[in-house]
Every structure is written in C-alpha cells, then in structure tokens.
ZAZAMI-55082 format. One record per residue (C-alpha): residue number from 0; residue in one letter; x, y, z. Coordinates in steps of 0.05 Angstrom, whole numbers. Each point is the difference from the previous one (the first is absolute). Layout:
<sites>
marfi:sefi:px:py:pz
NUM:a:X:Y:Z
...
</sites>
This chain:
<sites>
marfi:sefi:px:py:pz
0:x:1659:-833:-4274
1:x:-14:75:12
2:x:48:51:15
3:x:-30:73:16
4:x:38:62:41
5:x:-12:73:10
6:x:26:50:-56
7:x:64:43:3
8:x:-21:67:53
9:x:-2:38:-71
10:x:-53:-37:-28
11:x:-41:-8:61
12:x:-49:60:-23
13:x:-5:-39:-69
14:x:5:-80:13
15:x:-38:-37:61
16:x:39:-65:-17
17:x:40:-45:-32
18:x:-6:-72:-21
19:x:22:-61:-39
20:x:-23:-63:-6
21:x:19:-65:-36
22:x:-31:-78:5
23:x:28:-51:55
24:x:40:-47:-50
25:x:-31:-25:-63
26:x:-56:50:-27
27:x:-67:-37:4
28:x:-34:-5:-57
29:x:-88:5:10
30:x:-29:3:-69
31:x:-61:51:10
32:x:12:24:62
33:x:-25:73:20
34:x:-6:47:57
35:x:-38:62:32
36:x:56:52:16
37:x:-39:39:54
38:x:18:65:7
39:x:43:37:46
40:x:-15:81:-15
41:x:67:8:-35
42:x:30:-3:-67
43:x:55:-49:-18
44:x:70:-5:-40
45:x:4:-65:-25
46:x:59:-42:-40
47:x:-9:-72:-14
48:x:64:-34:-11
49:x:-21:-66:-32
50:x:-56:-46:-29
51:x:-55:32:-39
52:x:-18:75:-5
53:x:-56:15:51
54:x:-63:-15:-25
55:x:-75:31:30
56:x:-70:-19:-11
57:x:-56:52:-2
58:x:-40:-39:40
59:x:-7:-72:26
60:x:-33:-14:-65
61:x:52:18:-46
62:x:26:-60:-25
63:x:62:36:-42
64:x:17:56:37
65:x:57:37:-24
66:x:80:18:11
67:x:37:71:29
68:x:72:-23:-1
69:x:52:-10:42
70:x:13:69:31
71:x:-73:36:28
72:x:-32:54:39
73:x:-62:-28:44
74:x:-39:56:15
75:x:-43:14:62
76:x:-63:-47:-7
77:x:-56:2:36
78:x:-25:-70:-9
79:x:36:-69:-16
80:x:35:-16:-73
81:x:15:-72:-22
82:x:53:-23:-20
83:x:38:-68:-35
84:x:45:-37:46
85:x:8:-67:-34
86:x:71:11:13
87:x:35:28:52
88:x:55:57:-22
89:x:47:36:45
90:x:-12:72:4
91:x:27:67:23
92:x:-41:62:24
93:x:-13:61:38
94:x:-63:30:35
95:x:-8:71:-9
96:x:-16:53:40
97:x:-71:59:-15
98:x:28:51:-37
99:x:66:-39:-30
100:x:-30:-25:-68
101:x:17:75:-30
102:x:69:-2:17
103:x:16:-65:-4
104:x:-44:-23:-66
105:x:-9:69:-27
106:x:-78:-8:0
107:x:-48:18:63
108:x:-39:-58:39
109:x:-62:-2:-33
110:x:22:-6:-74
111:x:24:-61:22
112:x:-55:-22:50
113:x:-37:-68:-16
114:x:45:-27:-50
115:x:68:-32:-7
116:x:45:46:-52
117:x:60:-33:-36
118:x:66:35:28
119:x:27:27:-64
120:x:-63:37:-20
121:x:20:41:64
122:x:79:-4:-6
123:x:14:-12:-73
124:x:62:-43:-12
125:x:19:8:77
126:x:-45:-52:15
127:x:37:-48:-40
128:x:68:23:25
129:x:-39:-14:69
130:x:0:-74:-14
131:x:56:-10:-25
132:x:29:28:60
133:x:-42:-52:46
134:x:20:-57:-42
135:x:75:15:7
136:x:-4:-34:71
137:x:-51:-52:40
138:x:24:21:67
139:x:-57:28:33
140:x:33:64:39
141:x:31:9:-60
142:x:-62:16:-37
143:x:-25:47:48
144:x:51:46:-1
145:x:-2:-2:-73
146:x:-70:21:5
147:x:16:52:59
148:x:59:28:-61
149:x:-48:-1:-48
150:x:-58:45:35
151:x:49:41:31
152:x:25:12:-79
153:x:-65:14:-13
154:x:-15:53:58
155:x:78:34:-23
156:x:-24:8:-74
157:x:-59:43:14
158:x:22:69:10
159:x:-68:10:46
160:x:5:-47:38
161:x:12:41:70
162:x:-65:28:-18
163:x:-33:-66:-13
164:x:34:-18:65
165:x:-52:-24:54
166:x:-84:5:-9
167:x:-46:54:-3
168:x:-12:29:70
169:x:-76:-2:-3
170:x:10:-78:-25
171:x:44:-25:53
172:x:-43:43:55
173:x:-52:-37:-36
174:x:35:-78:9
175:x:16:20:71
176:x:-64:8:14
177:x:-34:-57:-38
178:x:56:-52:31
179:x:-20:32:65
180:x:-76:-13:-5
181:x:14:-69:-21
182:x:45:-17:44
183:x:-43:11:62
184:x:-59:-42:-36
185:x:-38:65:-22
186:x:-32:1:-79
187:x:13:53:-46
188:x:-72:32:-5
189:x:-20:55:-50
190:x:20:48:61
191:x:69:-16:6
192:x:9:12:-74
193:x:-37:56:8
194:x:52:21:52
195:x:58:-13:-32
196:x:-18:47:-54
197:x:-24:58:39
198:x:73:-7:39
199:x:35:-2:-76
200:x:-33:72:-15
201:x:-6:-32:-67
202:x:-69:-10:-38
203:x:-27:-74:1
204:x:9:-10:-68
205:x:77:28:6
206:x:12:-42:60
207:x:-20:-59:-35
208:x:39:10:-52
209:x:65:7:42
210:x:-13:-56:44
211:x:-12:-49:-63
212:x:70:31:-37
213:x:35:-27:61
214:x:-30:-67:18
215:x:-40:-18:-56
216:x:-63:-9:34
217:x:-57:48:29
218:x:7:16:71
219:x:-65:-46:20
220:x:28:-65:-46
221:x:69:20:37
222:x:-33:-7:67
223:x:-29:-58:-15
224:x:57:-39:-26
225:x:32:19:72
226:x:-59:-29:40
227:x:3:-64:-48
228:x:83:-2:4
229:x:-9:3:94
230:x:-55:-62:-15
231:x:51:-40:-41
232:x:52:18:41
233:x:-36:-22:64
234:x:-27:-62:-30
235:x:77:-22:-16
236:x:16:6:80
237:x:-70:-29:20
238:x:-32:-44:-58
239:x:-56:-36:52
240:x:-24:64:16
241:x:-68:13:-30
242:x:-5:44:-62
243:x:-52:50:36
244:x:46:14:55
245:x:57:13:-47
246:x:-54:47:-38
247:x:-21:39:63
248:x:65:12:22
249:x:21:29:-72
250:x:-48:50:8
251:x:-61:-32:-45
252:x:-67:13:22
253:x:-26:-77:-7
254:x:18:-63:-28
255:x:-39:11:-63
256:x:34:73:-20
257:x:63:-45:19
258:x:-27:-64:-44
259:x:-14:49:-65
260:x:75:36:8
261:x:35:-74:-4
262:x:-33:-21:-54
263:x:11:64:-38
264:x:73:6:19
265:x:24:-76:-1
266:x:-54:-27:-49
267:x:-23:-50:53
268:x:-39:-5:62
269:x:41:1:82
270:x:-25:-74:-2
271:x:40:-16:-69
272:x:64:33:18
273:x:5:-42:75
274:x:-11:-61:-49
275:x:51:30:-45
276:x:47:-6:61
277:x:57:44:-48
278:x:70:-9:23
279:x:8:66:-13
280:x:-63:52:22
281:x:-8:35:-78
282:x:11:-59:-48
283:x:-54:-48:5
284:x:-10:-62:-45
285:x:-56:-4:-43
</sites>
C-alpha cells in the first residue's frame, strides 16, 4: 500500500513529493532477496519504520553488503544500487527538488551524490527525534504531515534560507532546457552543453560546478538520466512496444547507444528488465 501527495505550496521549491508505504497484511519474509533500485535523477529522504536497517551491496557480487540505518539521504545516482529486501518494511519519504539538499540537509548535491548518508551525520540528534516522531502514529496522512513539520522546521531554523530559496538561475535555465530537448525526443550532444554554458556567461569549468551543487550530477549524465526516465516511463504505458522504438523516440541515436545506457544505468540489458516484468518501473528483482 503506497500513499504519495504533493508538498505544502511552501515547500514546493524544495520537495517534489511525498510518500509512505507499508506491506499488504503480514510482512513477507524472502530470505536473500535483493533488488536494482534504478535511478530516477533525484536524491531521496528516506525513514524506515520497521524490520531491519537498510542494508546495500556494492555490487551483485557482494555477498555481505553492509547497513545505513533507519533514517538516510539517497543521493542523486547515476546508475542502479542494490539493495536487501528479504523483508518488506513500511517506509516514509520525500523526493527532493535540484538545489534543496543545502537548505534542507545543510550539504550541496554532490557531497552527497552516489551514496546513501545516514540522517544523523547530516542532522545530529534531530534525526533521532525524526523517528521518534514517525513512530508515534501508523496512520499514513499522519506521517506525512509529520514529515511536511519536520522540513518545514528545518527550512525555519536556517536564518538563510530566503537566500537558499529556489535554484541558481543559470541551473534552472539549464533544466528547462535539457527537459525541453528531451522531451521532444532530441539527445543532449556536446553542442547543447556547449550552449547552455555560453548562455550562463559562466566558464565551463564554473558552470559545471554549479550545475553538479544543485543536482548532483553533470549536465550530460543529467540529460541522460531524463532520456532513460521518458523510456521507462513510456514502456510502463506501452510494454509490447519494441525497445528501439522506445529508444528513438527518447532521443538516442540507435539501439546500441540505447543498449550500452541500460546496462550502465539499470545493471541489465532492455531484454532483462521486460523479463523482470517489475511491479513497480525502478525496483527490479534480482
């Protein structure tokens, strides 16, 4: 059972949603069970409220893999992690927005890019105080608002926060753009990069810089992680339709540029994932 809604209209600039989730009856128990968690371009607040602490693998050939807690950051990713789900846990969290991790978690996007980071190494004992406010109820609404109360704490105790308020101009001229291209199937060559910093008036190395402080990832890994996120999203509506089509119409040049980016994102082949046949589009048994 999943419960997600929009944010409060204050937190709009910060949070893209909310959600909570919690097993149908009886958690199922699957001794050794794991997943790909494909990527979806953002970062992620996560609190688990029961079972085991979460617990990653390096790789699918880590056979011990190793804990982060119960309250943790996800940061932007550019390919698949794995993860234990040998038993199901209900959980609360929030998707951020670019540009929120500063105000929010007091750290920029890319010192937390391509890891999960425990909550209190970001909060201190708030993170605790966190959970123990989520475990004070199991109603579902419930827990969102304490997590809308909690962020909007959060925004209220940093005296900066107006300034923090909202991204970068030259970043979100940037996203526009990018979402744009993507969105009417063109691929994010050199050039358009190339663009985008000329129309900054910053340097390419200063550009860079600001666009990975606010999402996490470089403009080209950002683009691509769009064109993949249009190709799963198209595949959910129409899953007969042939990979190559769903590649074209992203904006990839073939099948095989499309072929390599799967396999590099979702650590498996198009062919796989249809197998797969995931309930839900970025957790796939493995």
């Amino acid at each position: 059972m999943q419960l997600t809604r929009l944010p409060a209209p204050h937190l709009r600039p910060f949070v893209r949603l909310l959600w909570t989730s919690s097993p149908r009856g009886t958690p199922l128990a699957r001794p050794g069970a794991r997943e790909h968690v494909l990527p979806t371009g953002g970062m992620h607040l996560v609190f688990r409220m029961g079972g085991p602490p979460l617990r990653l693998f390096r790789n699918d050939a880590d056979a011990q893999g190793f804990t982060v807690g119960y309250a943790m950051v996800g940061g932007t990713r550019s390919a698949f992690f794995v993860r234990d789900v040998s038993v199901e846990t209900p959980s609360v969290g929030v998707m951020l927005q670019p540009g929120a991790a500063r105000a929010l978690l007091g750290a920029p996007e890319d010192a937390l890019a391509d890891c999960h980071t425990p909550l209190d190494a970001l909060w201190g004992a708030d993170a605790g105080f966190a959970l123990e406010q989520l475990h004070s109820t199991d109603a579902p609404a419930r827990r969102l608002a304490i997590v809308e109360a909690l962020l909007t704490a959060r925004l209220g105790a940093h005296s900066a926060a107006r300034a923090l308020h909202g991204l970068h101009p030259a970043v979100a001229h940037a996203l526009a753009s990018l979402s744009g291209a993507i969105a009417h199937g063109h691929e994010a060559q050199a050039g358009t990069i190339g663009q985008l910093v000329r129309h900054s008036g910053y340097s390419h190395r200063r550009f860079i810089a600001l666009f990975r402080g606010m999402t996490g990832l470089a403009p080209k890994q950002y683009a691509r992680m769009l064109r993949f996120d249009r190709v799963l999203a198209q595949f959910a509506i129409e899953p007969g339709q042939p990979w190559v089509d769903l590649a074209l119409q992203a904006g990839y040049s073939d099948q095989a540029h499309f072929n390599r980016d799967f396999m590099t994102i979702a650590g498996m082949s198009p062919q796989a994932y249809r197998r797969a046949a995931p309930s839900a589009s970025r957790h796939v048994d493995v």
